[in-house]
C-alpha positions as CSV (number, residue, x, y, z in Angstrom):
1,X,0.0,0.0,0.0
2,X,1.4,3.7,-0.7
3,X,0.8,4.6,3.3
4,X,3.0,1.2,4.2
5,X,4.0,3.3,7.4
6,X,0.9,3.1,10.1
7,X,2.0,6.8,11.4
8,X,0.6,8.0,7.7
9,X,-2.6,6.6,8.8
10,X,-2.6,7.3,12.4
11,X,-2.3,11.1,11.4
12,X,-5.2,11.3,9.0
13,X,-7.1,9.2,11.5
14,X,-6.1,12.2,14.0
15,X,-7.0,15.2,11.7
16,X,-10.1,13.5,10.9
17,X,-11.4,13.3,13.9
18,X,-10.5,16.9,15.2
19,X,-12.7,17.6,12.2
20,X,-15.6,15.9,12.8
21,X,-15.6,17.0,16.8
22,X,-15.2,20.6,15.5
23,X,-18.4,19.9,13.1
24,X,-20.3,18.5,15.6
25,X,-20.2,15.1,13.9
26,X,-18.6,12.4,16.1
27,X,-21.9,10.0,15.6
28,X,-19.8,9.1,12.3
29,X,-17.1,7.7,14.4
30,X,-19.4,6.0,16.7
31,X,-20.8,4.6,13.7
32,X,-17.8,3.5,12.0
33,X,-16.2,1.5,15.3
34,X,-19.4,0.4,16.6
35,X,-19.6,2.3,19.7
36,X,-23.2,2.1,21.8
37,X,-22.6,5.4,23.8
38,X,-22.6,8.7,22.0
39,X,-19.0,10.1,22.0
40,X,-19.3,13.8,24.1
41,X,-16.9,16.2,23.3
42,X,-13.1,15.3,22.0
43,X,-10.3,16.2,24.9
44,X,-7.6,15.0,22.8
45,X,-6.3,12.9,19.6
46,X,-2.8,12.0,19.9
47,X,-0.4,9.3,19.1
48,X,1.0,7.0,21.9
49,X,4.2,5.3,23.0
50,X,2.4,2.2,24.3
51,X,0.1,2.1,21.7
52,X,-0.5,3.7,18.0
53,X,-3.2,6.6,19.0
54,X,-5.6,7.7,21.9
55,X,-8.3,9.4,21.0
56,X,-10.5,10.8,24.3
57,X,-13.5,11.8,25.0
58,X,-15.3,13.2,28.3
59,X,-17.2,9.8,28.6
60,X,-14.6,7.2,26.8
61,X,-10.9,6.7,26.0
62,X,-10.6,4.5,22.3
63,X,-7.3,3.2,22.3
64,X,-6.1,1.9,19.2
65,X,-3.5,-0.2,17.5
66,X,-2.9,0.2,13.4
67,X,-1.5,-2.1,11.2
68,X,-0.6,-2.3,7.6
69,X,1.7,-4.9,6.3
70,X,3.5,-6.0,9.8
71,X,2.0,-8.6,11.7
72,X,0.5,-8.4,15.7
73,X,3.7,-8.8,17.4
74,X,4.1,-11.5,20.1
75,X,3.0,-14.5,20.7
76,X,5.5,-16.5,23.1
77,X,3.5,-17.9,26.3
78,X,0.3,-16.2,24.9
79,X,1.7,-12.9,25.6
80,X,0.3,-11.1,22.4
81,X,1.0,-7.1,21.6
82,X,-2.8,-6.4,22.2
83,X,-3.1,-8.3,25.2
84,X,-0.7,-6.3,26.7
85,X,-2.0,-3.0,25.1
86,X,-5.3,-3.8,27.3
87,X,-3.1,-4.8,30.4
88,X,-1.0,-1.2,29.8
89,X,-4.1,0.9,29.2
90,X,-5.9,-0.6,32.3
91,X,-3.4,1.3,34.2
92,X,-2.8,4.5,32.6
93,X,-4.4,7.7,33.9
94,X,-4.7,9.9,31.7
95,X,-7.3,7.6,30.1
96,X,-11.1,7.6,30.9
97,X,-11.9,4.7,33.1
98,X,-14.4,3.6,30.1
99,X,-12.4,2.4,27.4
100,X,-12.8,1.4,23.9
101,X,-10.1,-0.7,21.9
102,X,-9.4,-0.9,18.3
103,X,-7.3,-2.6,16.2
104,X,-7.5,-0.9,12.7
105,X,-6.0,-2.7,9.8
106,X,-5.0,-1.3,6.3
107,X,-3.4,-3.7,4.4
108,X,-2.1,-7.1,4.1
109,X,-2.5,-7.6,8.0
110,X,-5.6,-7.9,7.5
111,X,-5.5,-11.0,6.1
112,X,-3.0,-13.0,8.5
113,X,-4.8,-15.9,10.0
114,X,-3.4,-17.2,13.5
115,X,-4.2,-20.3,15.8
116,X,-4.8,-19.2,19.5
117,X,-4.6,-22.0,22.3
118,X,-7.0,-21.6,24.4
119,X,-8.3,-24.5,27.4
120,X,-7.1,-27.1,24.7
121,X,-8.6,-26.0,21.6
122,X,-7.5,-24.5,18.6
123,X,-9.1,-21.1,17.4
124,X,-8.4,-19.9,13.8
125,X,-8.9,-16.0,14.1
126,X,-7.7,-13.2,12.2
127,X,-6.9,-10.0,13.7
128,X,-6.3,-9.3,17.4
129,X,-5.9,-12.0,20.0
130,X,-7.3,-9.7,22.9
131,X,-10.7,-10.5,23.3
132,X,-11.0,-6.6,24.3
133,X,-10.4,-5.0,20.7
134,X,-12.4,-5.3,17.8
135,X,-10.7,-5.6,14.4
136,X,-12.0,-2.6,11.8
137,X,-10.8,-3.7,8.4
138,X,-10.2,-0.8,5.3
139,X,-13.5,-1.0,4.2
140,X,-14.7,0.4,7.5
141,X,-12.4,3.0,7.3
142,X,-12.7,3.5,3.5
143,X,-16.8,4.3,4.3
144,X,-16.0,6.4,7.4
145,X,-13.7,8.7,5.3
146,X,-16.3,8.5,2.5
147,X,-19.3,9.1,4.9
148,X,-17.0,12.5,6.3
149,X,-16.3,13.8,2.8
150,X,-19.7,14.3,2.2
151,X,-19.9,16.7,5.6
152,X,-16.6,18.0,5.9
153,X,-15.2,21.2,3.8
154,X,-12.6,19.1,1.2
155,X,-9.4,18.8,2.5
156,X,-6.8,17.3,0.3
157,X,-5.0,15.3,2.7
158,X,-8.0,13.3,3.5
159,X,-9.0,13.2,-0.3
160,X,-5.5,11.5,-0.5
161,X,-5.8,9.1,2.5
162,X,-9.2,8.1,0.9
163,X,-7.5,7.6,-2.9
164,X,-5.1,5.5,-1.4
165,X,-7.3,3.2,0.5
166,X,-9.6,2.4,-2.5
167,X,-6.3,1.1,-4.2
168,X,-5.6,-1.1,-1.8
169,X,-9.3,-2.2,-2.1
170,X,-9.2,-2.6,-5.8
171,X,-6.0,-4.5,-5.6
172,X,-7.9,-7.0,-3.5
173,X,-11.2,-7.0,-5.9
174,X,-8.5,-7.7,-8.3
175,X,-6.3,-9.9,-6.8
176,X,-7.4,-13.4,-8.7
177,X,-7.7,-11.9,-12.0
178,X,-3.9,-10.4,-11.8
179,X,-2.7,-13.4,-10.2
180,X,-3.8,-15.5,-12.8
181,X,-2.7,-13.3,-15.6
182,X,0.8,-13.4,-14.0
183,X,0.6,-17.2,-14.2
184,X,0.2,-17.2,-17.9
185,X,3.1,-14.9,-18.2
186,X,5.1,-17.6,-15.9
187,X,4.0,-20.4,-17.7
188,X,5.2,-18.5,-21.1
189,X,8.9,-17.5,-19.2
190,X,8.9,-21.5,-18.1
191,X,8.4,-22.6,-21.4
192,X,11.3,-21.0,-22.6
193,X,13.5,-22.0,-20.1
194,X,12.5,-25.4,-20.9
195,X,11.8,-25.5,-16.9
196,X,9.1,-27.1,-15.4
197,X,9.2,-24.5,-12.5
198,X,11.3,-21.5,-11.7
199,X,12.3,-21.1,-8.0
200,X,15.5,-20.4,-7.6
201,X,16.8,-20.8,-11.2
202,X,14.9,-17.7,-12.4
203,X,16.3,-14.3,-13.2
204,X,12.4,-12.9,-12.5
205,X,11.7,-12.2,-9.2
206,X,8.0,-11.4,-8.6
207,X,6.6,-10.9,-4.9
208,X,3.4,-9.5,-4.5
209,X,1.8,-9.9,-0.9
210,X,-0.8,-7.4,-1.3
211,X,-1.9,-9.9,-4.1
212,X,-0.8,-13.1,-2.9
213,X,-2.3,-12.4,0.6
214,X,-6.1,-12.0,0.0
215,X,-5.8,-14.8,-2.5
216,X,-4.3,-17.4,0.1
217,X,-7.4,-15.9,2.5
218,X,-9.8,-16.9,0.1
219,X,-8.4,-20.6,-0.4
220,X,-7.7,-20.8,3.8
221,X,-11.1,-19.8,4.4
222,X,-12.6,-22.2,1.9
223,X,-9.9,-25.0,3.2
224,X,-11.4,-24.6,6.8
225,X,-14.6,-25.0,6.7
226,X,-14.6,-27.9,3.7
227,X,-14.7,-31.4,4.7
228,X,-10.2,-31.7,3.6
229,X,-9.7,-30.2,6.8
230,X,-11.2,-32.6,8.8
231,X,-8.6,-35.3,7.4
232,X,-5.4,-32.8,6.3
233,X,-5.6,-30.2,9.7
234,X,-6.5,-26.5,9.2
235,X,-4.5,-23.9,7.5
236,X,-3.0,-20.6,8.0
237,X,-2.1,-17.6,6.4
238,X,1.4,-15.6,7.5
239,X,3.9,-13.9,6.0
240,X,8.0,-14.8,7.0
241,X,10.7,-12.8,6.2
242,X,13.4,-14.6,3.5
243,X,17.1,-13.3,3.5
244,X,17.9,-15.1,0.3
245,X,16.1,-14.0,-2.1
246,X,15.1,-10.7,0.1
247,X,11.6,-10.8,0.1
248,X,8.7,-10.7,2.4
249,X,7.6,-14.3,1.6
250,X,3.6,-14.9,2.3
251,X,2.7,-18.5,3.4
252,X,-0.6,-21.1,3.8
253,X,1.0,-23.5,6.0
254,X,-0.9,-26.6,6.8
255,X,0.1,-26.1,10.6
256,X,-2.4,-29.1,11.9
257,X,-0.7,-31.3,9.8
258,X,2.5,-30.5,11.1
259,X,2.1,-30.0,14.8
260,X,-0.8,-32.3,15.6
261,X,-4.6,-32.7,15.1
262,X,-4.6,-35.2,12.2
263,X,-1.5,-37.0,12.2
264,X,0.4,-38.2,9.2
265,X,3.0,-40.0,8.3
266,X,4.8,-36.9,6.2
267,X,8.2,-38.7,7.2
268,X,9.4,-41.5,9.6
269,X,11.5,-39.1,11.6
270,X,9.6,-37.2,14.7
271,X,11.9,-35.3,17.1
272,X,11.9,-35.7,20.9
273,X,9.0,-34.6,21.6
274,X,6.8,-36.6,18.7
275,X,6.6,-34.0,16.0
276,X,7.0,-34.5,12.6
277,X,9.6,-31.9,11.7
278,X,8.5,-32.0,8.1
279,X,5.3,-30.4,6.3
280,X,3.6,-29.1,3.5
281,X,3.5,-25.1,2.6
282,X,2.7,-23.0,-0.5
283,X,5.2,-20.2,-0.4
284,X,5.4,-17.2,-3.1
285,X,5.9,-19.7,-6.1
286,X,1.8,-20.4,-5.8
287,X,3.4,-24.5,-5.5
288,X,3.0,-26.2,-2.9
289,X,6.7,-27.6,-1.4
290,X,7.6,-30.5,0.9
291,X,9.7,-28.8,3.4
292,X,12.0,-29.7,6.6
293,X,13.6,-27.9,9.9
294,X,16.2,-30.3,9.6
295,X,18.2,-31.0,6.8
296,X,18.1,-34.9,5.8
297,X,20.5,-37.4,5.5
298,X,21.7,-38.4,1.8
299,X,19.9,-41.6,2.2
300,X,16.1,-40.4,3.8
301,X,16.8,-37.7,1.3
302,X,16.8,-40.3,-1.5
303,X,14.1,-41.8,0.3
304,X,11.7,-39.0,-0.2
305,X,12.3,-38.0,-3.6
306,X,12.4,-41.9,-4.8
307,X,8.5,-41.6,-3.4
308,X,7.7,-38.8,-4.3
309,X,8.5,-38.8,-8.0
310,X,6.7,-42.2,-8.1
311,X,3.8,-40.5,-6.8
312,X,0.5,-41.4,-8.6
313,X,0.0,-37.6,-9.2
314,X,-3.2,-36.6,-10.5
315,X,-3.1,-35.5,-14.5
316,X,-3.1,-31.6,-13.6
317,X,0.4,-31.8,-11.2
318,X,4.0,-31.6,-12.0
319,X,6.6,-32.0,-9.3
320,X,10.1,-32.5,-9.7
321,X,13.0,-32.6,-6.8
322,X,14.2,-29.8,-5.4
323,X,17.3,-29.0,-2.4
324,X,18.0,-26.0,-1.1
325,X,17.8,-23.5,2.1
326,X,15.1,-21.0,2.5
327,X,14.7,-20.1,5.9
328,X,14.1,-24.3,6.1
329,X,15.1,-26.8,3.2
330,X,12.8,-27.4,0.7
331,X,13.1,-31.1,-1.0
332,X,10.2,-30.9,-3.3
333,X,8.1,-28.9,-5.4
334,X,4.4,-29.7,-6.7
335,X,2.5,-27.2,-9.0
336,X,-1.0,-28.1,-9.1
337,X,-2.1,-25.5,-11.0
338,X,-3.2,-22.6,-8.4
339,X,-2.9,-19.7,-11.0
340,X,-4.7,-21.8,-13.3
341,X,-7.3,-22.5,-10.9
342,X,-8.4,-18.8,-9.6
343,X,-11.6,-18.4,-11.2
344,X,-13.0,-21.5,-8.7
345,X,-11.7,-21.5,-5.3
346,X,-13.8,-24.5,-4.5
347,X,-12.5,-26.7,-7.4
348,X,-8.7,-25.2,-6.6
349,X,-9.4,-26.3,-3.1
350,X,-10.4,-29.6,-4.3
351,X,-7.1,-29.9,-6.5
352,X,-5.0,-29.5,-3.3
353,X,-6.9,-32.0,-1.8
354,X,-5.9,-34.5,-4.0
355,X,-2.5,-33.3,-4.5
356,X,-2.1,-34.0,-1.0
357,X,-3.8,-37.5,-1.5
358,X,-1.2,-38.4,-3.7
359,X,1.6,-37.2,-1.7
360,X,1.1,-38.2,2.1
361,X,-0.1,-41.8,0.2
362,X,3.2,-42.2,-1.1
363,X,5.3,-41.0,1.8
364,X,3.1,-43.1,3.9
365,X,4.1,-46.2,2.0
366,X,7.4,-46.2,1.0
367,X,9.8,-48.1,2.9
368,X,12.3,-47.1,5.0
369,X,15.9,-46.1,3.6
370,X,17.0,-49.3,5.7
371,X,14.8,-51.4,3.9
C-alpha cells in the first residue's frame, strides 16, 4: 500500500477526527467503530508510545493499534501485543476509566490468520488475540472517510488518504484476475527456459503480498470449513521474512498437519518430543513444497524424492525434486495448478486435496531407507 507506514494513517485518523468533533459530527465515528454510547466532546487525539493513537472523550478513552503490512507482534507464552495493550491501558491515567479498543488494519494484516490455544482447543482467528479489541478492516475506514467527505469542507489530505485506500481495495477485488494473468506470463517465461518451475533458477523475481495475501485468504477460508480439513488439519495464512532471495515471503502453512490434530506420516523421523519436523507449505511460487527444519540425510533424502517422484500424481500436477535452504530446506516442489485455478476457489481447493492424496499416500508407503 502507498501509506506502508501506520503513522501516515494514524495522522489522517487524528486530523479526521478533530474535524468531525469541531463539526459536531462524532456519531460518524461511533458509527464506524461500533460504539453504543454517544462520543461527548473530543479532549484529545494523539499518538501513543504504548500504543499507536488515543483518542478521548469526556465519557470514553478509544485506544487503538494500526497495522498495515507488519504482523501483531508477540506470541511467546500467549503474551500477544494487544493483550498487553489492554493490560498497559488498564493502568494508565490519563485515560477515561471507560475504554474502547481498536485494532484498525489497512493492508495485508488484515489477512494473516493465527491459531490461538485456548483451554485445549485450537481457534483460527484473524486479527487481534485480545478478546477486548475489535478488528476494523479498510472497508470500514474506506466508508467512514467517505461518509466525512460528504460533511466535511474538502481537504486534500483526507481526499489522498481516501485515494489511497480504494487502491488497496481494488488490488484486492482484483487480486485473482492479476494473479492469474501473472501465471500465464510464468507459464510462457517457463516454457522457454525449458523449466518445469522456476524457484531459484529464475532471473524474475515477482513478490506481490498485497496480491498473494487475500488470494491465500480466500483458499484458507474455503480449506477450513470444507470437509479436507477434517482429514489434512487446518491452515493458516502468515507472512515470513526470506534473507535469500530478500523478500517478504507470504505462506498457507498446513500447521495441523504438522504440529498435531490429524496426524500423518509426512516422514518417519519425529523429534523428541513426537513432532513431525516436516510439512507441507505454499510459499510465493503459488506450489505447494515438501519442506524440513532439519536437513536430511543423503539416504532419507533419496528416500523421499524416490516416493515422491513415483507419486501417482493426478493429471493436472507436476513436481520434480528440489534441495536448497530457504529459511528451512525445501526437498520438493508440486504445481498443481493454483494460478490456473483462480476463477473456482472450491475446485482449486479440491485440486489441493488431491494433490495431498497423492503425496502423504506415497510417503506413507514407501519403505524405510534401511529397507
Amino acid at each position: 500500500m502507498n501509506y506502508t507506514r501506520e503513522i501516515e494513517h494514524d495522522w489522517r485518523l487524528i486530523e479526521l477526527t478533530n474535524a468531525l468533533d469541531a463539526a459536531g459530527k462524532l456519531e460518524l465515528l461511533s458509527e464506524a467503530f461500533d460504539i453504543e454510547d454517544e462520543l461527548v466532546s473530543l479532549k484529545r487525539a494523539q499518538r501513543r508510545l504504548s500504543f499507536d493513537v488515543e483518542l478521548t472523550f469526556l465519557n470514553t478513552s478509544i485506544v487503538i493499534e494500526t497495522k498495515v503490512h507488519s504482523a501483531e507482534g508477540g506470541g511467546w507464552g500467549e503474551e500477544w501485543q494487544t493483550a498487553t495493550i489492554v493490560a498497559d491501558a488498564e493502568k494508565l491515567k490519563y485515560l477515561q476509566p471507560q475504554k474502547e479498543y481498536l485494532y484498525i488494519t489497512y493492508g495485508t494484516s488484515e489477512f494473516y490468520s493465527k491459531v490461538l490455544e485456548r483451554q485445549g482447543r485450537q481457534q483460527f482467528c484473524t486479527g487481534p488475540y485480545a478478546s477486548r479489541f475489535r478488528h476494523i478492516g479498510l472497508d470500514r475506514m474506506i466508508r467512514l472517510v467517505k461518509n466525512a467527505e460528504r460533511i466535511l469542507p474538502p481537504c486534500r489530505k483526507r481526499c489522498d488518504w481516501l485515494a489511497l485506500m480504494r487502491v488497496e481495495q481494488q488490488k484486492r477485488e482484483s487480486a485473482p484476475e492479476l494473479l492469474h494473468s501473472f501465471g500465464e506470463f510464468r507459464s510462457k517465461y517457463l516454457d522457454i527456459h525449458k523449466i518445469e518451475n522456476d524457484f531459484p533458477r529464475n532471473q524474475v523475481l515477482f513478490c506481490a503480498p498485497e496480491l498473494a495475501f487475500p488470494v491465500f485468504h480466500l483458499i484458507a477460508q474455503e480449506w477450513n470449513r470444507s470437509e479436507h480439513s477434517n482429514q489434512y488439519g487446518r491452515v493458516i495464512v502468515y507472512p515470513a521474512g526470506r534473507r535469500s532471495p530478500s523478500v517478504r515471503d507470504s505462506i498457507l502453512n498446513f500447521r495441523e498437519m504438522w504440529h498435531g490434530g490429524t496426524r500423518h506420516k509426512l516422514g518417519r523421523n519425529s523429534d523428541e518430543n513426537g513432532q513431525l519436523d516436516r510439512y507441507f507449505e505454499i510459499n510465493e511460487d503459488f506450489n505447494l513444497n515438501f519442506k524440513s527444519e532439519v536437513e536430511l540425510q543423503a539416504q532419507e533424502r533419496q528416500r523421499i524424492w524416490n516416493c515422491l517422484d513415483e507419486a501417482c500424481w493426478p493429471d493436472f500436477v507436476t513436481g520434480c525434486r528440489r534441495e536448497y535452504w530457504q529459511s528451512t530446506y525445501v526437498y520438493y516442489e508440486i504445481d498443481f495448478g493454483l494460478l490456473r485455478s483462480l476463477n473456482d476457489i472450491g475446485a482449486l481447493v479440491h485440486k489441493l486435496a488431491k494433490t495431498l492424496d497423492a503425496a502423504v499416500d506415497a510417503l506413507a508407503h514407501a519403505p524405510n531407507a534401511a529397507e
